[in-house]
VOLUM-199592 format. One record per residue (C-alpha): x, y, z; residue number from 1; residue in three letters. Coordinates in steps of 0.25 Angstrom, whole numbers, plus 2048, in hexadecimal, padded with zeros to 3 digits. Example, Ala and Ser with C-alpha at 12.3 -4.5 7.8 and 13.67 -1.06 7.14 Angstrom:
<rs>
<x: 831; y: 7EE; z: 81F; n: 1; res: ALA>
<x: 837; y: 7FC; z: 81D; n: 2; res: SER>
</rs>
This chain:
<rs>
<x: AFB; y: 526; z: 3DB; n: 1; res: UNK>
<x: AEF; y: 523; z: 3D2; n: 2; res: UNK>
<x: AF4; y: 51C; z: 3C5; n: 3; res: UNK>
<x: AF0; y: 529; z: 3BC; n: 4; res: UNK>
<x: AFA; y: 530; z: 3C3; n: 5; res: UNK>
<x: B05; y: 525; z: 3C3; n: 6; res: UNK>
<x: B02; y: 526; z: 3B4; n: 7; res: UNK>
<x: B05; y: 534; z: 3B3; n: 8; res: UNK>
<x: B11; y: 532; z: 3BB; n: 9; res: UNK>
<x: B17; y: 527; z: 3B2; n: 10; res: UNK>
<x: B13; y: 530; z: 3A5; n: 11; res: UNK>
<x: B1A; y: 53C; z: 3AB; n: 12; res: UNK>
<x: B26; y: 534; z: 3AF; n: 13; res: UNK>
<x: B27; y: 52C; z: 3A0; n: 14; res: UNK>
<x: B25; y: 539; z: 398; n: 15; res: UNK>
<x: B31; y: 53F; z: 3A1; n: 16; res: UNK>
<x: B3A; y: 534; z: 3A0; n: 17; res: UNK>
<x: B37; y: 532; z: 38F; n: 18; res: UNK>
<x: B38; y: 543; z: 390; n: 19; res: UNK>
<x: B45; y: 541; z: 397; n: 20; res: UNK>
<x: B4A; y: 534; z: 38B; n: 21; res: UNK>
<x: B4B; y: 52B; z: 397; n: 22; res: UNK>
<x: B47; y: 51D; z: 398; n: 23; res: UNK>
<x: B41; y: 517; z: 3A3; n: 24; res: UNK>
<x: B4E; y: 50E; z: 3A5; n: 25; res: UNK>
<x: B56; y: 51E; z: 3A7; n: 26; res: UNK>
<x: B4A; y: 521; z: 3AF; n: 27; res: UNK>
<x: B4C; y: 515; z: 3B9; n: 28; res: UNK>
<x: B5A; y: 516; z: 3B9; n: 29; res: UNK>
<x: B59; y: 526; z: 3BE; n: 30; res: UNK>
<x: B4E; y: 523; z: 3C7; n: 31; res: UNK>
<x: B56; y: 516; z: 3CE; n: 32; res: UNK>
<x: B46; y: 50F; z: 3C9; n: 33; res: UNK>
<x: B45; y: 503; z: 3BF; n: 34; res: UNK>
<x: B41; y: 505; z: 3B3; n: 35; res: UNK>
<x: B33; y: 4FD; z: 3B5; n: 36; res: UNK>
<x: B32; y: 508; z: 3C2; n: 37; res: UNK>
<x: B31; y: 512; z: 3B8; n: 38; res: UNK>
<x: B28; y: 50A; z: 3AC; n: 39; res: UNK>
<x: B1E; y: 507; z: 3B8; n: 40; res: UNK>
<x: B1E; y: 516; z: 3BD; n: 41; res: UNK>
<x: B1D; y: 51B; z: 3AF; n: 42; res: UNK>
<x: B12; y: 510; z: 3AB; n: 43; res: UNK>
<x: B0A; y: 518; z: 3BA; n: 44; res: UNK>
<x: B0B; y: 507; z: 3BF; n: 45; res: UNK>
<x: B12; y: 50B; z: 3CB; n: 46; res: UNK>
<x: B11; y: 517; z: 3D5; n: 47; res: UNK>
<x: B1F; y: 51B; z: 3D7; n: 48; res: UNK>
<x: B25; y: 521; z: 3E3; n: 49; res: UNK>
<x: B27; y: 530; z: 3E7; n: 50; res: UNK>
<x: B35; y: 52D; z: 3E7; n: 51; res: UNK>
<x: B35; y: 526; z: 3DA; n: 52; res: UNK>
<x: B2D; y: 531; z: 3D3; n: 53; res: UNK>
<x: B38; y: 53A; z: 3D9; n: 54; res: UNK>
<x: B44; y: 533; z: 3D4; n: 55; res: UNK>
<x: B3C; y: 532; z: 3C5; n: 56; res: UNK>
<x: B3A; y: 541; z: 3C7; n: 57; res: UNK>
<x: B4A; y: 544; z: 3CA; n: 58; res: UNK>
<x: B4E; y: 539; z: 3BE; n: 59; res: UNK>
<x: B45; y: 540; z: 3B4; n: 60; res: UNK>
<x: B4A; y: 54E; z: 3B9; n: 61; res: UNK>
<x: B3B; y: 553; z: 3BC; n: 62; res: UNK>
<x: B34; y: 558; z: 3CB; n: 63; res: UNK>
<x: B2A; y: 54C; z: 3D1; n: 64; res: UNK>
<x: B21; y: 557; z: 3CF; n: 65; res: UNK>
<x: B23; y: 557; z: 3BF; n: 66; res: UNK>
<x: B24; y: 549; z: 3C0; n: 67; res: UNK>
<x: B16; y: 548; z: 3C5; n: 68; res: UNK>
<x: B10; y: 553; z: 3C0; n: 69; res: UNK>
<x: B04; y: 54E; z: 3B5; n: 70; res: UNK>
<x: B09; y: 556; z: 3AA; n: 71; res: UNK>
<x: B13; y: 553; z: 3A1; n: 72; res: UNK>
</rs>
């Protein structure tokens, strides 16, 4: 993915989890990630798997689709 959309990616999944009241420590610990996995993917400084955008999409009870739609 380009960066822009890494950075949209991590934006979307930060203002979920903060509209959720979890911290990325409760983020990892539902996603089976660290919580520097999720930092780094929040932060668009790593392109995360499909897999991994899945397991993020479940934890923060959302579709991949609304998960990577650009609109929050």
């Amino acid at each position: 993915m380009k960066q822009e959309e890494l950075m949209i990616i991590g934006a979307k999944i930060r203002y979920e989890r903060i509209k959720k009241k979890l911290s990325q420590e409760e983020l990892a610990d539902l996603t089976s990630l660290s919580r520097r996995a999720i930092s780094c993917i929040e932060c668009g400084n790593t392109d995360p798997k499909y897999t991994t955008l899945c397991s993020i999409a479940k934890a923060l009870n959302i579709t991949l689709i609304e998960l990577l739609e650009p609109k929050f």
